[in-house]
DRENPA-3360 file (N, C-alpha, C; in nm, 2 decimals, always signed):
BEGIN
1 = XXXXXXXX = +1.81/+5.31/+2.17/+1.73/+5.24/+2.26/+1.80/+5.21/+2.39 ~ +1.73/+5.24/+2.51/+1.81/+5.22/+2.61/+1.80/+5.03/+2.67 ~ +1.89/+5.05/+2.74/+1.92/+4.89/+2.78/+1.83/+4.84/+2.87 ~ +1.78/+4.87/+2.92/+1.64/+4.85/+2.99/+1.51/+4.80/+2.89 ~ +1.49/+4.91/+2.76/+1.40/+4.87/+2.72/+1.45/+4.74/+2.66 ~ +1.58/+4.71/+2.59/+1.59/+4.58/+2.56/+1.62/+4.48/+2.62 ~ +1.62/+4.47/+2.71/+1.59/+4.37/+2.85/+1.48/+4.33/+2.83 ~ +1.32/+4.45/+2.83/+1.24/+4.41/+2.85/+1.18/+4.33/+2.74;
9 = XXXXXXXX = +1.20/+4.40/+2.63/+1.19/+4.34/+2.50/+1.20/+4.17/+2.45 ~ +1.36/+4.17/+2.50/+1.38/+4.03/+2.54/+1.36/+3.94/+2.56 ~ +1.27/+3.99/+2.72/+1.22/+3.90/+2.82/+1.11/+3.85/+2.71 ~ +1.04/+3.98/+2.71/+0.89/+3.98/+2.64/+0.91/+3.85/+2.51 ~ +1.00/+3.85/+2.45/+1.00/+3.73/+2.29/+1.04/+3.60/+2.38 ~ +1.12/+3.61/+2.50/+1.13/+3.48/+2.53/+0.98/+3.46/+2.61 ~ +0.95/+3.51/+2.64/+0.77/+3.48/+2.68/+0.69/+3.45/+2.60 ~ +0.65/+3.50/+2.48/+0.64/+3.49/+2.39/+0.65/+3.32/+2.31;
17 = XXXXXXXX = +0.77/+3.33/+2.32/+0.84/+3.15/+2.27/+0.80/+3.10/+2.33 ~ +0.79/+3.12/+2.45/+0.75/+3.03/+2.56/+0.60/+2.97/+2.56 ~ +0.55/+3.06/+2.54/+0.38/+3.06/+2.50/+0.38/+2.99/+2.38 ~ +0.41/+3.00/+2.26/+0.40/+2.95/+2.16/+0.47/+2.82/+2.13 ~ +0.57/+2.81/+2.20/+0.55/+2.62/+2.23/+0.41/+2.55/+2.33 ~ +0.40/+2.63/+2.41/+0.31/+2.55/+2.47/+0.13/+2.55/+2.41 ~ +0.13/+2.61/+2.34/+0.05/+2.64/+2.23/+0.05/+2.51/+2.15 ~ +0.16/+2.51/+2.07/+0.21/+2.39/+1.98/+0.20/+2.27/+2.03;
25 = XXXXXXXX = +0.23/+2.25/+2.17/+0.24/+2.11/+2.18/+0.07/+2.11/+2.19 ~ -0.03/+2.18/+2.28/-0.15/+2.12/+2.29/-0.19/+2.12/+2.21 ~ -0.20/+2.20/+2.07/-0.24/+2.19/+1.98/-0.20/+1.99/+1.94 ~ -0.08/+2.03/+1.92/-0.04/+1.87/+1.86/-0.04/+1.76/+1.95 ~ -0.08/+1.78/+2.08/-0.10/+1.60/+2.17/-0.24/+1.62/+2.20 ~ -0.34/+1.73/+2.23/-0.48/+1.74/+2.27/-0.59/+1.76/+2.16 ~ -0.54/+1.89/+2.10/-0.65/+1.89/+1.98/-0.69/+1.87/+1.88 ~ -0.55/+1.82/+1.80/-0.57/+1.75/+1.66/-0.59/+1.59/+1.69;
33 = XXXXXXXX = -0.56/+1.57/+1.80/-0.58/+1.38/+1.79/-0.74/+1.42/+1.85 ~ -0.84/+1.52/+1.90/-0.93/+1.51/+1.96/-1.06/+1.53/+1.79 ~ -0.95/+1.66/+1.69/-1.06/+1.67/+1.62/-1.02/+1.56/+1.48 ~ -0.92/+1.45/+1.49/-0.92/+1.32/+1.40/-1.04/+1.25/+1.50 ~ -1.11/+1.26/+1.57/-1.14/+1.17/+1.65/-1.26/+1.22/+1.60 ~ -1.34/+1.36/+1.61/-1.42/+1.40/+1.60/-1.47/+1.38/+1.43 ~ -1.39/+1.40/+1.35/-1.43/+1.37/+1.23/-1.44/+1.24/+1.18 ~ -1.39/+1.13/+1.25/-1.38/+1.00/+1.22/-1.54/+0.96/+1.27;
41 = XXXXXXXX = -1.55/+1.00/+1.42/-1.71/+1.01/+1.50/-1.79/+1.02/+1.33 ~ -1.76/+1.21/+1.35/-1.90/+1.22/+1.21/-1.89/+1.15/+1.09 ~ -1.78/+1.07/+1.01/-1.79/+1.01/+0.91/-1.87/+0.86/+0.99 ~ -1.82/+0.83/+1.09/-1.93/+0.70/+1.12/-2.05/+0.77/+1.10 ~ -2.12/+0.87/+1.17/-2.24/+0.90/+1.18/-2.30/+0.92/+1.05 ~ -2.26/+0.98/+0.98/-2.28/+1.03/+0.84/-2.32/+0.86/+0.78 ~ -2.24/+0.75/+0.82/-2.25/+0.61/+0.73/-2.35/+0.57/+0.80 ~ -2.40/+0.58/+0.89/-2.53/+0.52/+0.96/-2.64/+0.62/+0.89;
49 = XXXXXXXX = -2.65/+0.72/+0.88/-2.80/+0.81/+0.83/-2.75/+0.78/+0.69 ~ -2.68/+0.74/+0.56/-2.70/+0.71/+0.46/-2.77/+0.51/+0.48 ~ -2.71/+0.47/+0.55/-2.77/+0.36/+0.52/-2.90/+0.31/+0.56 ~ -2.96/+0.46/+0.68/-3.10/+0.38/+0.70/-3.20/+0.49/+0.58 ~ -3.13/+0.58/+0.52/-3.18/+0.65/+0.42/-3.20/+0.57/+0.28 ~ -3.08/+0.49/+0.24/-3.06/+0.41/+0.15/-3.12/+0.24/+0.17 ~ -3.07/+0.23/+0.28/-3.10/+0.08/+0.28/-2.93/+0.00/+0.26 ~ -2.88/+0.08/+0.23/-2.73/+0.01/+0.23/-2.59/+0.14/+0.21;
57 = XXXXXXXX = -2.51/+0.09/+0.20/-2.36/+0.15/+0.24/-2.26/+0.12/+0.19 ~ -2.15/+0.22/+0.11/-2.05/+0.14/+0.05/-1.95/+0.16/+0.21 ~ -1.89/+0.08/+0.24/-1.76/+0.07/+0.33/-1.68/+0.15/+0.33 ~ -1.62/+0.23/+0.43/-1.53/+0.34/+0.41/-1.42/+0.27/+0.37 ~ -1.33/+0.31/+0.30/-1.21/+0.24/+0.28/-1.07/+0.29/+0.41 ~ -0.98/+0.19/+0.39/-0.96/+0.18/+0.51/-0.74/+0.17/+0.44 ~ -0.70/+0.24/+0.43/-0.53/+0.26/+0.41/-0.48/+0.28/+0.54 ~ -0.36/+0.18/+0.59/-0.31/+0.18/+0.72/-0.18/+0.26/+0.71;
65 = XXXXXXXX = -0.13/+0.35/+0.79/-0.01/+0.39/+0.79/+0.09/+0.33/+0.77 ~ +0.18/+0.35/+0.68/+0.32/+0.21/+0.65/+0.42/+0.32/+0.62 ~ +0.57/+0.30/+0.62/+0.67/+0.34/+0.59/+0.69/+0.36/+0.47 ~ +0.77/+0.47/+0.37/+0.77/+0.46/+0.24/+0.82/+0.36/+0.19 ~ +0.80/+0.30/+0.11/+0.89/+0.18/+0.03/+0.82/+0.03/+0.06 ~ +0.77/+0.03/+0.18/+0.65/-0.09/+0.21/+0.58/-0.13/+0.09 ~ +0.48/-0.11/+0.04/+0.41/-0.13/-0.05/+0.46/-0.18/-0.19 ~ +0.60/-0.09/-0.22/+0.63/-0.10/-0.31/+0.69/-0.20/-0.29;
73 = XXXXXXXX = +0.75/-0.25/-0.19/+0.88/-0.39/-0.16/+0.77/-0.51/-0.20 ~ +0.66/-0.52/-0.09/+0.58/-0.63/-0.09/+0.54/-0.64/-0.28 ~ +0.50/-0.52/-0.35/+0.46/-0.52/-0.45/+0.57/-0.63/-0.58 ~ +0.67/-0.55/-0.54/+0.81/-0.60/-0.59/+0.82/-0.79/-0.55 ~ +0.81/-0.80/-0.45/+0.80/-0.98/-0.39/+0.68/-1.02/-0.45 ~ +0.60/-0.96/-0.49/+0.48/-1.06/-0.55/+0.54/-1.06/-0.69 ~ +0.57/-0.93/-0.75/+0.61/-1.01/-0.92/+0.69/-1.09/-0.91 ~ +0.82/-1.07/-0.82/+0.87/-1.22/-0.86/+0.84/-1.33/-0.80;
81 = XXXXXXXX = +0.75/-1.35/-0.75/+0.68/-1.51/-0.71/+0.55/-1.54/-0.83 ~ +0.51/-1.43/-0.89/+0.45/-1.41/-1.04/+0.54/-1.48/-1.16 ~ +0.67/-1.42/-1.16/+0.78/-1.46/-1.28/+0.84/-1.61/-1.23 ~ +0.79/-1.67/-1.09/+0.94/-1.76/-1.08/+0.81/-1.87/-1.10 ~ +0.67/-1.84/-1.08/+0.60/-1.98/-1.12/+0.56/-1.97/-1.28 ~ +0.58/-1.89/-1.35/+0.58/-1.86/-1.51/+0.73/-1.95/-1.56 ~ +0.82/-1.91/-1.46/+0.94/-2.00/-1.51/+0.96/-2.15/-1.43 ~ +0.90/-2.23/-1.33/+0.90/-2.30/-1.28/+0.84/-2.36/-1.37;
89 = XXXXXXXX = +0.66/-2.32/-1.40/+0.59/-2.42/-1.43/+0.51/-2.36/-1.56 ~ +0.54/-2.28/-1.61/+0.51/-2.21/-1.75/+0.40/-2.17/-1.79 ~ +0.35/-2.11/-1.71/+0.17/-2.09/-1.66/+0.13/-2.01/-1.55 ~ +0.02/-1.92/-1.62/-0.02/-1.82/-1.49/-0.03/-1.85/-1.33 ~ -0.01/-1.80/-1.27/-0.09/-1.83/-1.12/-0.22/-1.91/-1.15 ~ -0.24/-2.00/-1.05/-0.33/-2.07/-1.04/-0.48/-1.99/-0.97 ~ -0.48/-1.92/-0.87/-0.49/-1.83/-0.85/-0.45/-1.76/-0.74 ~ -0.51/-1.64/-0.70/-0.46/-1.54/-0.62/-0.36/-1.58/-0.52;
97 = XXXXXXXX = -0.41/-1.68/-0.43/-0.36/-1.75/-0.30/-0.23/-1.81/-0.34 ~ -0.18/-1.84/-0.44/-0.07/-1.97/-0.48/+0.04/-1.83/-0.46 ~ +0.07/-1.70/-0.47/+0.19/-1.65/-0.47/+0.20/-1.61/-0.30 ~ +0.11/-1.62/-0.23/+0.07/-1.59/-0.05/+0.21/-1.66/+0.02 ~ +0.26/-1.79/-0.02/+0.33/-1.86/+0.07/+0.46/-1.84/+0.00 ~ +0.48/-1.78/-0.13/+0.62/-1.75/-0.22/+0.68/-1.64/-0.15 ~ +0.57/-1.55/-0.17/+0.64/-1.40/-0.11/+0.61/-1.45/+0.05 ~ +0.57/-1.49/+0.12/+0.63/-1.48/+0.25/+0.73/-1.56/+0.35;
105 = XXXXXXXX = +0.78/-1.66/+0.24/+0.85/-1.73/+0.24/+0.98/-1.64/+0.20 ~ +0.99/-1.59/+0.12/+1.11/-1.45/+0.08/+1.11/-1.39/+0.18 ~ +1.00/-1.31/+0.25/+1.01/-1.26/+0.32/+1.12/-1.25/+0.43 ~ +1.10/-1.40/+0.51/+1.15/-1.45/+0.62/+1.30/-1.53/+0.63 ~ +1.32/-1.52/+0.45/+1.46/-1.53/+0.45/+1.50/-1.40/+0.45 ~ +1.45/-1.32/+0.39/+1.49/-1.16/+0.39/+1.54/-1.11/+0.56 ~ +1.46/-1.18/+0.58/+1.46/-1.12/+0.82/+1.58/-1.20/+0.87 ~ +1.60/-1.36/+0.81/+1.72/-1.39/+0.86/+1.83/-1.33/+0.82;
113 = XXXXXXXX = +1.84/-1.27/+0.69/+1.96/-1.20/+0.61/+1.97/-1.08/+0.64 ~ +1.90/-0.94/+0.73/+1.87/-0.87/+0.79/+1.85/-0.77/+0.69 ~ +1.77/-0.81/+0.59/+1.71/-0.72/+0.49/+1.58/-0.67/+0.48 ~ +1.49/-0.72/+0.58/+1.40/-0.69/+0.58/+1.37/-0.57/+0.74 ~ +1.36/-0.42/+0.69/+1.34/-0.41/+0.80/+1.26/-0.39/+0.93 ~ +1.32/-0.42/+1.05/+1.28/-0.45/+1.16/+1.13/-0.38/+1.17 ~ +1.11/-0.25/+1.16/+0.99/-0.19/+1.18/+0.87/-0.24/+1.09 ~ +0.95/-0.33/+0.99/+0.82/-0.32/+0.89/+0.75/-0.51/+0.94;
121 = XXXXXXXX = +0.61/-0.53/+0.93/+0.57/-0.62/+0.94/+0.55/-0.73/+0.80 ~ +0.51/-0.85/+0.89/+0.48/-0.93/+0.73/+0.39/-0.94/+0.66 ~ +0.37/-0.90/+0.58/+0.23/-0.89/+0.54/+0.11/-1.00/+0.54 ~ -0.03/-1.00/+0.60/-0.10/-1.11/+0.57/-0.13/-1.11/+0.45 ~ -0.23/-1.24/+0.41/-0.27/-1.26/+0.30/-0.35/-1.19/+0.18 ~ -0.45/-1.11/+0.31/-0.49/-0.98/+0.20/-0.43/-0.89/+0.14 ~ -0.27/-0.83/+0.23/-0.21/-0.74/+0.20/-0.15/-0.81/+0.02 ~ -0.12/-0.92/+0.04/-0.01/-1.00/-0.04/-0.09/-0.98/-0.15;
129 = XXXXXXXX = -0.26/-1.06/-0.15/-0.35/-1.02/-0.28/-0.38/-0.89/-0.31 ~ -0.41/-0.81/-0.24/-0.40/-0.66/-0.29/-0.29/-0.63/-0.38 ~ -0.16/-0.66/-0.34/-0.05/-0.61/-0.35/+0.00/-0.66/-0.51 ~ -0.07/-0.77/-0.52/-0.09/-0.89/-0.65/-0.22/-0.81/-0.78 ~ -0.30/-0.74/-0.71/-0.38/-0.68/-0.82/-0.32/-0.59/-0.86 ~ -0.26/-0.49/-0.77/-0.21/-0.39/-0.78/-0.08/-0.39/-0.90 ~ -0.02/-0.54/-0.90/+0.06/-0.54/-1.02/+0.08/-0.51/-1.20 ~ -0.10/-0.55/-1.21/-0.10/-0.54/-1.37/-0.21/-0.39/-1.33;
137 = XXXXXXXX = -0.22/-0.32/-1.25/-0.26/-0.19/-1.23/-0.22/-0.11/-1.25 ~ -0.20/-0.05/-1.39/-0.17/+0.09/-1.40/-0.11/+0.21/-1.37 ~ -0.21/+0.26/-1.27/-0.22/+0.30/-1.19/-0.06/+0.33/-1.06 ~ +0.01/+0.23/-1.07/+0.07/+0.22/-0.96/+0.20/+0.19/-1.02 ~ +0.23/+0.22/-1.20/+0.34/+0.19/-1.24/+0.34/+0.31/-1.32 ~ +0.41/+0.46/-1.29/+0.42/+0.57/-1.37/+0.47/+0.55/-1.46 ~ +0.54/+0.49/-1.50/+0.60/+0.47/-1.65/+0.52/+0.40/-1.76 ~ +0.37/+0.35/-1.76/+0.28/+0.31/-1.80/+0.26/+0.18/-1.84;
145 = XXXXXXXX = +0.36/+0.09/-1.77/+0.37/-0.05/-1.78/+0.38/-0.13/-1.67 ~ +0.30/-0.21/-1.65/+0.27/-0.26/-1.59/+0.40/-0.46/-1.57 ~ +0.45/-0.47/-1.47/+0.49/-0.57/-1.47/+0.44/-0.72/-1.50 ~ +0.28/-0.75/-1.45/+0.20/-0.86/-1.49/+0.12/-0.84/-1.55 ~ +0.04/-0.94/-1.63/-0.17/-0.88/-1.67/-0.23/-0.99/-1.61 ~ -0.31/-0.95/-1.60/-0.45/-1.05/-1.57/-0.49/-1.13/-1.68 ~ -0.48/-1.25/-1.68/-0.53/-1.32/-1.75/-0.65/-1.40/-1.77 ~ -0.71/-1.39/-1.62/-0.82/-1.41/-1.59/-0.85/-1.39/-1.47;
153 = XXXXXXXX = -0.97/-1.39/-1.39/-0.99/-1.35/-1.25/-0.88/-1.48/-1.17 ~ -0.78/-1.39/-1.08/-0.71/-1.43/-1.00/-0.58/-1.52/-1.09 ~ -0.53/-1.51/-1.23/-0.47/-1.55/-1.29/-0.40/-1.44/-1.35 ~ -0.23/-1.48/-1.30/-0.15/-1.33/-1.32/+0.00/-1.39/-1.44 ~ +0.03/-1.35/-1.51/+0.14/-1.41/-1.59/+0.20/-1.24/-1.60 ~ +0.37/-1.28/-1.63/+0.49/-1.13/-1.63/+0.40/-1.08/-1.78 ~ +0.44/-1.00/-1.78/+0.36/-0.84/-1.90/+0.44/-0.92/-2.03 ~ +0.40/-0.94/-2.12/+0.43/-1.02/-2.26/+0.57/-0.89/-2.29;
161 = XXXXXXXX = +0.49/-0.75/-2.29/+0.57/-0.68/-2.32/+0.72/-0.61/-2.26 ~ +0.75/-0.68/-2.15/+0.86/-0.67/-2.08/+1.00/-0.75/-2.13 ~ +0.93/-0.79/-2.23/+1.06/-0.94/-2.25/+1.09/-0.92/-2.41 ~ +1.21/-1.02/-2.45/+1.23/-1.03/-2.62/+1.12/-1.13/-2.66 ~ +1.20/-1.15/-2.79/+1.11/-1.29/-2.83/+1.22/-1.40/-2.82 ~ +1.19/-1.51/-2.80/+1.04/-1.54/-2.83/+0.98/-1.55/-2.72 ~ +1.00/-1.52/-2.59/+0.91/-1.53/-2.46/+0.81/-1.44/-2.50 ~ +0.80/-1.32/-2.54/+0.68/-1.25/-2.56/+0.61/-1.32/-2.62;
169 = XXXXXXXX = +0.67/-1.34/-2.73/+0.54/-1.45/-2.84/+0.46/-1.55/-2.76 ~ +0.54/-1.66/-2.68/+0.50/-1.79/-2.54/+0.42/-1.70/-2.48 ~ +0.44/-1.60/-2.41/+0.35/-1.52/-2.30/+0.23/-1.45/-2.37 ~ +0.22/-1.43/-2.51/+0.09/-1.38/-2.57/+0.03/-1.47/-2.57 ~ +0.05/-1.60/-2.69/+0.00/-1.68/-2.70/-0.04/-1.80/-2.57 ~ +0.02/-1.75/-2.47/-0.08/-1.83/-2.31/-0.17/-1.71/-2.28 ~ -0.19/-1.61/-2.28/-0.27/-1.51/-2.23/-0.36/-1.56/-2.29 ~ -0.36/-1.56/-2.44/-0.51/-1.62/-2.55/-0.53/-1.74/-2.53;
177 = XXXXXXXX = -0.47/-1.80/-2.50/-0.51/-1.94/-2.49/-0.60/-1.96/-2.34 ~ -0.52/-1.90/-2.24/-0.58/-1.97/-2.12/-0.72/-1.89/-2.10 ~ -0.82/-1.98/-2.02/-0.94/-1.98/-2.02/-0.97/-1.82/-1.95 ~ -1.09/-1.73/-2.00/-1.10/-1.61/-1.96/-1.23/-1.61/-1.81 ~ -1.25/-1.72/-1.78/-1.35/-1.74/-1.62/-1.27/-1.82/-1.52 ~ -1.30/-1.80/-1.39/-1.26/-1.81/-1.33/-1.35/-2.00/-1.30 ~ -1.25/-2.09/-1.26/-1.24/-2.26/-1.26/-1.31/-2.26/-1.14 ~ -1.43/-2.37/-1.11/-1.51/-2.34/-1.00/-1.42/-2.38/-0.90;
% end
């Protein structure tokens, strides 16, 4: 091959590259934030013609972007504000709202100790109750045990089966005992 042609050659792949970054970026600053935008549009639209079709609508649900380990941290600060009023006062959550000011109260000692990190926020109160159902859920513990159970709506006690005896035996025997409705 003579040296000319691979000059031209050259040139031609750095043009090439050249083109294909600038390809890449519109793609990724113009068109995909235009067609997240567009498909967000038609899922609204789509929720307005089911509900005047129906007469009603379930809510789209709504997961905010967070850092890995977030969920699980906040998750982690509710069981033990779950286990420290089981050991404080020997009885489930009163309900949902009584562990809101435990874990955020950890929280903020965690920020003075510089363990909480900076980018991550504090969670409001919804996050905290979510984060509180999410504990005797399933679902969110692969190993198929769950840290807390429900003992009644908004009434959370540590998993009987996490412990020896005789705490397990104490923590069955309050599961059965305590009332299965929720106190007006």
């Amino acid at each position: 091959m003579s040296e000319d042609r691979e000059l031209k050659l050259i040139k031609e792949i750095d043009r090439l590259s050249e083109e294909h970054k600038m390809l890449q970026s519109t793609l990724e600053t113009i068109i995909q934030p235009q067609m997240k935008d567009l498909i967000h549009q038609r899922q609204k639209a789509d929720q307005i013609v089911q509900a005047v079709r129906k007469g009603h609508v379930k809510s789209p649900s709504y997961i905010p972007d967070v850092e890995d380990g977030y969920w699980p941290t906040v998750r982690k600060l509710v069981v033990r504000a779950v286990y420290s009023i089981y050991n404080e006062h020997g009885r489930p959550t009163k309900d949902r709202r009584e562990v809101i000011p435990i874990v955020q109260d950890r929280i903020e000692e965690m920020i003075r100790l510089g363990r909480w990190p900076r980018n991550w926020k504090v969670p409001g109160k919804d996050t905290v109750i979510r984060r509180q159902n999410e504990t005797a859920d399933v679902r969110h513990y692969p190993e198929g045990v769950t840290p807390c159970i429900c003992v009644s709506p908004g009434s959370y006690i540590p998993n009987p089966t996490m412990f020896d005896e005789p705490t397990r035996s104490e923590l069955k025997s309050l599961a059965r005992k305590w009332p299965k409705t929720r106190k007006p």
